[in-house]
Backbone as JSON, one array per atom type, in Angstrom:
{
  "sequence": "XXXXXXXXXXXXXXXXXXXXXXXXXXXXXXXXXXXXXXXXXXXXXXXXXXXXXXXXXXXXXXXXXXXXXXXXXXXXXXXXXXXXXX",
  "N": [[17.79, 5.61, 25.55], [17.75, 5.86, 22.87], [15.12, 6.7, 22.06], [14.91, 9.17, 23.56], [16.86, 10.91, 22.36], [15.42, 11.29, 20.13], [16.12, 9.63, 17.84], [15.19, 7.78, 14.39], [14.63, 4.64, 13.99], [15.23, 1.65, 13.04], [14.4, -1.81, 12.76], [15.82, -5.02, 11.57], [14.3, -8.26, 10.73], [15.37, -11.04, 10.03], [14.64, -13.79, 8.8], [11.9, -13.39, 8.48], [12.57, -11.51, 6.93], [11.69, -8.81, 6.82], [11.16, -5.23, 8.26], [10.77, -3.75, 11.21], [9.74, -0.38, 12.18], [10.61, 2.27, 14.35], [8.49, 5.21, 15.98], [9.61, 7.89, 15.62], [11.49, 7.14, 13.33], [9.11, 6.37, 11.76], [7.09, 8.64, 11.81], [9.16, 10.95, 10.35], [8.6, 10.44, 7.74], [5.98, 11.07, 7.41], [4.24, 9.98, 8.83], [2.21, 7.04, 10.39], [3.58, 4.48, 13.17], [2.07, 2.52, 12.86], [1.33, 2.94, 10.54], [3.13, 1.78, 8.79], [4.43, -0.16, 9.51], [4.85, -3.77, 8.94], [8.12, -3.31, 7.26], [8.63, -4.34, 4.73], [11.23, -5.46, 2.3], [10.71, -4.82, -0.61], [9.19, -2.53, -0.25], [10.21, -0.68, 1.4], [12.68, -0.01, -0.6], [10.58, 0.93, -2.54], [10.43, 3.87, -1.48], [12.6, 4.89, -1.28], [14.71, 7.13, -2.57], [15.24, 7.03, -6.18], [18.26, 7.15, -7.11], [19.73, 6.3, -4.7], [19.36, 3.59, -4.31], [20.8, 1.35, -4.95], [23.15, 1.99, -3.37], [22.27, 1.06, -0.51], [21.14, -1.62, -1.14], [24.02, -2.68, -1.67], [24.75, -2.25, 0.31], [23.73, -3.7, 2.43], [23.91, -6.33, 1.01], [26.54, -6.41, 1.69], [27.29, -6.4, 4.4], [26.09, -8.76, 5.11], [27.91, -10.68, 3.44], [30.24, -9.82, 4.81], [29.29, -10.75, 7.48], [28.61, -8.74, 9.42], [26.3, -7.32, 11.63], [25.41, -5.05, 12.28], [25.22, -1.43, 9.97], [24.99, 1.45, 8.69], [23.47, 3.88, 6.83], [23.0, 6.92, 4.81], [19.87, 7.51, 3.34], [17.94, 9.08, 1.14], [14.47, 9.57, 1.57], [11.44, 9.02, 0.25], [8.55, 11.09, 1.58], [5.36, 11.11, 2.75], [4.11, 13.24, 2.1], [4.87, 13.17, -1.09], [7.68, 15.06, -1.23], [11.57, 14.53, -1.0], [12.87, 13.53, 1.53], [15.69, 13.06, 4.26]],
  "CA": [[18.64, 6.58, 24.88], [17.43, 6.05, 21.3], [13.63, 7.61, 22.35], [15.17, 10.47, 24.49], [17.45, 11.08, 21.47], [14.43, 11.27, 18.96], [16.58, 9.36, 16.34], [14.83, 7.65, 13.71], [15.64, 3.62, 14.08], [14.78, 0.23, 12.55], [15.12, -3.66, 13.49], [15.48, -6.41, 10.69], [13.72, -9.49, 11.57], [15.88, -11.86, 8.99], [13.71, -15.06, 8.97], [10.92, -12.93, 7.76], [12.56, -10.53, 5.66], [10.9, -7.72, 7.01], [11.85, -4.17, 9.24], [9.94, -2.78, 11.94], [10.42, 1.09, 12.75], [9.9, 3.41, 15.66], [7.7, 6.5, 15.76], [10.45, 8.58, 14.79], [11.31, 6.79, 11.74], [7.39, 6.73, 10.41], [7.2, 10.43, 11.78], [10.41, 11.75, 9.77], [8.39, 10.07, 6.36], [4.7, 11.47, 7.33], [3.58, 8.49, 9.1], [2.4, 6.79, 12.08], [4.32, 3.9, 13.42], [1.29, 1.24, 12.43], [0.83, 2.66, 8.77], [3.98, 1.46, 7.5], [4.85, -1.92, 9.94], [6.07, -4.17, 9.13], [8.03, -3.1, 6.21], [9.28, -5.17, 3.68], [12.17, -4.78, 1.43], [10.43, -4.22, -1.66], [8.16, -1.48, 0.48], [11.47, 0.58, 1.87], [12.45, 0.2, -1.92], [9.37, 2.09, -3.11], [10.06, 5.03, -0.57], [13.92, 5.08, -1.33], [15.44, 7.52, -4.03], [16.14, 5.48, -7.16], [19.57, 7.16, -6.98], [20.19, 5.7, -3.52], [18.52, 2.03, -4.03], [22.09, 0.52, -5.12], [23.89, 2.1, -2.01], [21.2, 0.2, 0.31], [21.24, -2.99, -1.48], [25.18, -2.84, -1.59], [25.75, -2.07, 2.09], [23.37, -5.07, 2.89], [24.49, -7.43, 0.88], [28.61, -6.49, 2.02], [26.94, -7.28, 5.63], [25.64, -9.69, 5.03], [28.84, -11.11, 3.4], [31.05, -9.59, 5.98], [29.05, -11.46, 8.82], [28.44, -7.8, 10.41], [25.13, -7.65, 12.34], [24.98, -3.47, 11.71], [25.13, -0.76, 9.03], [24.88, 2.8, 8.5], [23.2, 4.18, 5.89], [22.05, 7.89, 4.9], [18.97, 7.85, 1.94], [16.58, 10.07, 0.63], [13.3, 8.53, 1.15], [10.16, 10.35, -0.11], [7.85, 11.69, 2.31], [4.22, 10.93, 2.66], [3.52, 14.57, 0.98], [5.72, 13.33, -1.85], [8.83, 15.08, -1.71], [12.22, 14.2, -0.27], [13.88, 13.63, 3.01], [16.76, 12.43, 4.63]],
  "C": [[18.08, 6.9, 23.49], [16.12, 7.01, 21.31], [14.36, 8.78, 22.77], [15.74, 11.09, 23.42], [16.91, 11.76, 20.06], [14.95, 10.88, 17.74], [15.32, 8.42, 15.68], [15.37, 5.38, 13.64], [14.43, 2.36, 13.15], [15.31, -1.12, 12.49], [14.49, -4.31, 12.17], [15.35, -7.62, 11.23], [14.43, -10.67, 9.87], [15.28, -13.62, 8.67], [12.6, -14.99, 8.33], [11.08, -12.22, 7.05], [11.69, -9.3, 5.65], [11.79, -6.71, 7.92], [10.97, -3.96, 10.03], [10.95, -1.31, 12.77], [9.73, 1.07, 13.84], [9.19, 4.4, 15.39], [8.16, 7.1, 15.04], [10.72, 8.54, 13.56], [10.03, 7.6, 10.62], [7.45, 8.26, 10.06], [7.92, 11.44, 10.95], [9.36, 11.53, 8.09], [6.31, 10.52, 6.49], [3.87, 10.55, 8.05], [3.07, 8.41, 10.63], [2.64, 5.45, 11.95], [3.57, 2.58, 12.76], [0.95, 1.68, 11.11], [1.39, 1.93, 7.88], [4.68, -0.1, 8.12], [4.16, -2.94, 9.4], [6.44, -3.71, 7.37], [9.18, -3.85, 5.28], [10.56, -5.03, 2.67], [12.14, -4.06, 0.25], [9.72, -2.7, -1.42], [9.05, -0.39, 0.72], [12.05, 0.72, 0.34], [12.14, 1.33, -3.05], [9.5, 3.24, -2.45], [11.76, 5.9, -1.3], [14.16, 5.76, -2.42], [15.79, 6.9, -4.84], [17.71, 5.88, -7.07], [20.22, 6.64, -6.18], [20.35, 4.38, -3.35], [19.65, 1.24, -4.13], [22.94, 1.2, -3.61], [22.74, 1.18, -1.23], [21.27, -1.15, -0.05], [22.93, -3.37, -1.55], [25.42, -3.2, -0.48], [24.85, -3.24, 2.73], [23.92, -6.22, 2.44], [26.22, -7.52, 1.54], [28.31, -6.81, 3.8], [26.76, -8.29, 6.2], [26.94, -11.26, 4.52], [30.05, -11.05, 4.22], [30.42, -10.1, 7.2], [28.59, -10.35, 9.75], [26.96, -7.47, 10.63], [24.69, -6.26, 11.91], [25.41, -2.74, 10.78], [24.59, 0.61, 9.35], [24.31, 3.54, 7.58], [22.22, 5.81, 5.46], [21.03, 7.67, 3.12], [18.0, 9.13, 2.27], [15.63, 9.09, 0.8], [11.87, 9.5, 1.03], [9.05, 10.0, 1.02], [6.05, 11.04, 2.21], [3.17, 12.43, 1.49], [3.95, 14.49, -0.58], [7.16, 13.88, -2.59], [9.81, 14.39, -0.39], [13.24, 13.91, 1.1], [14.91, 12.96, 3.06], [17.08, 11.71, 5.27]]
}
């Protein structure tokens, strides 16, 4: 469903403190799927709108305190050309 769908997705590996995306994802930010795996927190970070970076670090940590396994989150994250997406 998620491929057929062409959304945009990403799995936290919490042990390592890392994300790995899908095509889609990279694709939406200029990418291909092995430029930007595995990506780190400080790495999604660097991509993320500074206006956004406190929503993102909020809604993880209240997950993380609420015990809830998923999250929702829309950012800006800049592009491989340098400007912004969604």
């Amino acid at each position: 469903v998620i491929e057929g769908a062409r959304v945009g997705t990403w799995e936290y590996d919490h042990a390592r403190k890392e994300s790995t995306v899908n095509d889609v994802w990279a694709g939406i930010l200029g990418y291909r799927k092995d430029e930007v795996n595995p990506v780190s927190l400080e790495r999604l970070l660097e991509r993320v709108h500074p206006d956004d970076r406190k929503q993102l670090l909020t809604r993880q940590e209240s997950r993380r305190e609420d015990g809830v396994s998923t999250y929702q989150s829309e950012l800006r994250m800049r592009h491989r050309d340098g400007y912004w997406v969604w």
